[in-house]
C-alpha positions in Angstrom: -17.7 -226.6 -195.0 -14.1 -226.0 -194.5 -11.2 -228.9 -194.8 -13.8 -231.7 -195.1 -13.0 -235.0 -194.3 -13.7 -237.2 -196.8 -16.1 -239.0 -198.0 -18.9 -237.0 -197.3 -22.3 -238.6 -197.5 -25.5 -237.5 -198.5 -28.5 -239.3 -197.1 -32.3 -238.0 -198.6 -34.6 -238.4 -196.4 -37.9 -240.5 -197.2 -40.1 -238.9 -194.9 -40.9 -235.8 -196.5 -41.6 -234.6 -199.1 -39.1 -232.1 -199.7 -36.1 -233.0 -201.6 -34.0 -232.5 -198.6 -30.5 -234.4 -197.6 -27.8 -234.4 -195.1 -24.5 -234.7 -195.8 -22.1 -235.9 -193.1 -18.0 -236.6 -193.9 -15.9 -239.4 -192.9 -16.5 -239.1 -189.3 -20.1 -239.0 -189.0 -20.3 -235.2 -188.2 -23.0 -233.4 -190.0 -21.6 -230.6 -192.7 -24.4 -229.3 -194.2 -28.5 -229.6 -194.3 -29.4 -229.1 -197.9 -32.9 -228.4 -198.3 -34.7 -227.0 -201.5 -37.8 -225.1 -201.9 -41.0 -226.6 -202.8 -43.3 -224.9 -205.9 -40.9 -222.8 -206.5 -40.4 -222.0 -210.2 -37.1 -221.1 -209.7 -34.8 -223.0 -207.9 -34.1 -222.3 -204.7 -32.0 -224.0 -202.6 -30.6 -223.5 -199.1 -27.7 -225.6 -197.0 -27.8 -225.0 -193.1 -25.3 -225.9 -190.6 -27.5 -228.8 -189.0 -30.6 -230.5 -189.3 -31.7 -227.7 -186.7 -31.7 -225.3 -190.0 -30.8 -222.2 -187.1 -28.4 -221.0 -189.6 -27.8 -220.9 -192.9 -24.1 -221.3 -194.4 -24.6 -221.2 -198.7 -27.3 -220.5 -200.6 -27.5 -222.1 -204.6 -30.0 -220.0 -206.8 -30.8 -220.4 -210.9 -29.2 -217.4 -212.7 -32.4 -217.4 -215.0 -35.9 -219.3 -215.4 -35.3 -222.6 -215.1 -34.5 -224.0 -219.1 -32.6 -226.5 -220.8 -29.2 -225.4 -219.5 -29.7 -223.3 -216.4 -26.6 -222.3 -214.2 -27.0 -222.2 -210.9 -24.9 -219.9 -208.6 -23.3 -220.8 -204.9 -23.4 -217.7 -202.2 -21.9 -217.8 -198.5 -24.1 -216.3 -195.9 -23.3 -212.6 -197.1 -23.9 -213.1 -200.5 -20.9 -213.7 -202.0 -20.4 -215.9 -205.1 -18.4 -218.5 -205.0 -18.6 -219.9 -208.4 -21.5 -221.9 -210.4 -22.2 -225.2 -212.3 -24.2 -225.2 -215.4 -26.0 -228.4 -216.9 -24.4 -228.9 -220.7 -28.4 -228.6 -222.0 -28.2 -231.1 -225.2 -24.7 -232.9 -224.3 -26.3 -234.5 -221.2 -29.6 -235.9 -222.9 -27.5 -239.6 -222.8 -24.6 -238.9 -220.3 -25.2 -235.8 -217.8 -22.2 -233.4 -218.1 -22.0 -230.0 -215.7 -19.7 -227.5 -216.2 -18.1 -226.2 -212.5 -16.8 -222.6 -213.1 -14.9 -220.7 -210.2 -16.1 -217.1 -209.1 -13.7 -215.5 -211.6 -16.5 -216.8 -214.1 -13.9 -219.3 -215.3 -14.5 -223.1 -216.4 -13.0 -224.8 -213.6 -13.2 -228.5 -213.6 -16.0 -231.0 -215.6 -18.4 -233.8 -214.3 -19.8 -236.2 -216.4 -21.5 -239.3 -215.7 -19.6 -241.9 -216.1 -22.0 -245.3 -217.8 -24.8 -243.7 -219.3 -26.5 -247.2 -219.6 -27.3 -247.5 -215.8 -29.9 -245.1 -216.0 -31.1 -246.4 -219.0 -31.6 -250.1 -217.2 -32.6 -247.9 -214.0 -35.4 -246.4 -215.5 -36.8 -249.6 -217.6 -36.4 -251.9 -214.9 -38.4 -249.1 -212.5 -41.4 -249.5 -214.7 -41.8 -253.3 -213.8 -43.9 -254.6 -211.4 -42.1 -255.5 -207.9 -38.7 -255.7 -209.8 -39.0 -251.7 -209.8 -38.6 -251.7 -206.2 -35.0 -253.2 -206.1 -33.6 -250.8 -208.9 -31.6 -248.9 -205.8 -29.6 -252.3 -204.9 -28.8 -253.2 -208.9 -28.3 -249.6 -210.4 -25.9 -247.5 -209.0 -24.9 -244.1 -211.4 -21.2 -242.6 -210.6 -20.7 -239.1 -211.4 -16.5 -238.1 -212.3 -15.5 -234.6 -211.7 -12.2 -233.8 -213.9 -9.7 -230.5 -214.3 -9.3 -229.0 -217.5 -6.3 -231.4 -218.0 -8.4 -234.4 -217.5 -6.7 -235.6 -214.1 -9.5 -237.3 -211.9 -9.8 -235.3 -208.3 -13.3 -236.5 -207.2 -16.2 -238.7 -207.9 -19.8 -239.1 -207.0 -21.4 -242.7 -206.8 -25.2 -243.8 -205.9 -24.6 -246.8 -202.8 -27.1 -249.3 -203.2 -30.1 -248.6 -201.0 -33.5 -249.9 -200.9 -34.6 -246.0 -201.7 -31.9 -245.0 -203.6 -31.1 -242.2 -201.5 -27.6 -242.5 -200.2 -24.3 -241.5 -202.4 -20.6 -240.7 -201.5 -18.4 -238.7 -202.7 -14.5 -239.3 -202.7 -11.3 -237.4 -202.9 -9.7 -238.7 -205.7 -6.4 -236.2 -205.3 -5.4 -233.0 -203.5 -7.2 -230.2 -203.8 -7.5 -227.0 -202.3 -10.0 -226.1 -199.7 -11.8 -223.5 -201.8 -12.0 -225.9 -204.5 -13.6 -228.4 -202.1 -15.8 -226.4 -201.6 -16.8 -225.5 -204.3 -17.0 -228.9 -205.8 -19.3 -230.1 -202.8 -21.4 -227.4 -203.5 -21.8 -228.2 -207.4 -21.7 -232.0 -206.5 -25.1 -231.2 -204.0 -26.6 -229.1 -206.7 -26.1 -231.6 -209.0 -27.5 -234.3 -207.1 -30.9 -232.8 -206.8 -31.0 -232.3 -210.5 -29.7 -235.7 -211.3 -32.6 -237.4 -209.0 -35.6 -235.2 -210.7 -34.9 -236.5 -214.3 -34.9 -239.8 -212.6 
C-alpha cells in the first residue's frame, strides 16, 4: 500500500459471514483484502494483496487480551512493526477516539469521531420495525484523524448504503507515504471495531 491514490474505499461484503472488506483507491484498483479471523479471542486480522488472498502484505494483532482499551499492532510481511492504534477505553464511551502512534512507540496523530449523536439516532432508529432497515441511507458516522497540532490530514465517513457497508476515506493534506500507511492501516482497524459496537 504504497503512494495510494485517494480516496480509498472499503466495501464489506454481505455474503459472508466474516467481517471481511476490500478496499480499492481512487482508480478502482484493489489495495488491500482485509479479512479478520473468526472465534478468535484475540484479534486477528490479516490484509492480502487481492481478493485472491495468495499473499499476505500487513498483519494487525491485539498487544494483549482483548479489554477496554486494547492496542493493536500493524506488521509488514516480515514482521516488522510499523506502528499501532489504541482505543481511548472510557473517553470513547460517547465519541470513539484512537490514539495512532508511529513505530518509535510515539503518539502520532488522533481520530475521533466527529457527531457522537449519529450513532446514538443509528442505533434507536435500528430497533424499529422496517424503519431499522434504512438507518444506512439516514446515518452516516465520519471519523477525523488530526496531528498533535490539531491540523486535519484525513477523515473517514460511512456513504449511505442500504447495508451500511461502504466508507471513504480522504486526504485532507500532504502527508508522507509511511504515514499513509500507517493511517490506512489504523483507519481499517478501526473500522472493524467501530462496526462491532454497532
Amino acid at each position: 500500500m504504497k503512494d495510494l491514490n485517494f480516496p480509498i474505499k472499503f466495501v464489506f461484503k454481505i455474503s459472508s459471514f466474516a467481517n471481511d472488506f476490500t478496499a480499492t483507491d481512487a482508480s478502482g484498483q484493489t489495495v488491500a483484502y482485509v479479512k479478520q479471523k473468526m472465534f478468535k479471542l484475540k484479534e486477528a486480522i490479516s490484509i492480502y494483496e487481492d481478493e485472491s488472498k495468495a499473499k499476505v502484505n500487513f498483519k494487525i494483532n491485539a498487544d494483549k487480551w482483548i479489554d477496554f482499551s486494547t492496542a493493536y499492532s500493524f506488521t509488514d510481511a516480515e514482521g516488522k512493526e510499523l506502528g499501532k492504534i489504541a482505543r481511548k477505553g472510557w473517553a470513547s464511551i460517547w465519541k470513539a477516539k484512537y490514539e495512532l502512534i508511529d513505530q518509535q512507540q510515539k503518539l502520532q496523530y488522533h481520530i475521533r469521531e466527529e457527531n457522537g449523536w449519529v450513532k446514538v439516532f443509528d442505533s434507536m432508529l435500528g430497533e424499529v420495525p422496517v424503519l431499522g432497515m434504512f438507518t444506512g441511507y439516514l446515518f452516516n458516522p465520519s471519523y477525523i484523524v488530526t496531528d498533535l497540532d490539531g491540523t486535519k490530514v484525513a477523515r473517514l465517513k460511512k456513504e449511505a448504503s442500504f447495508f451500511g457497508r461502504k466508507f471513504e476515506v480522504s486526504k485532507l493534506t500532504d502527508i508522507d507515504t509511511d504515514d499513509e500507511q500507517r493511517i490506512t492501516l489504523g483507519l481499517m482497524m478501526m473500522i472493524l471495531l467501530e462496526r462491532r459496537r454497532g
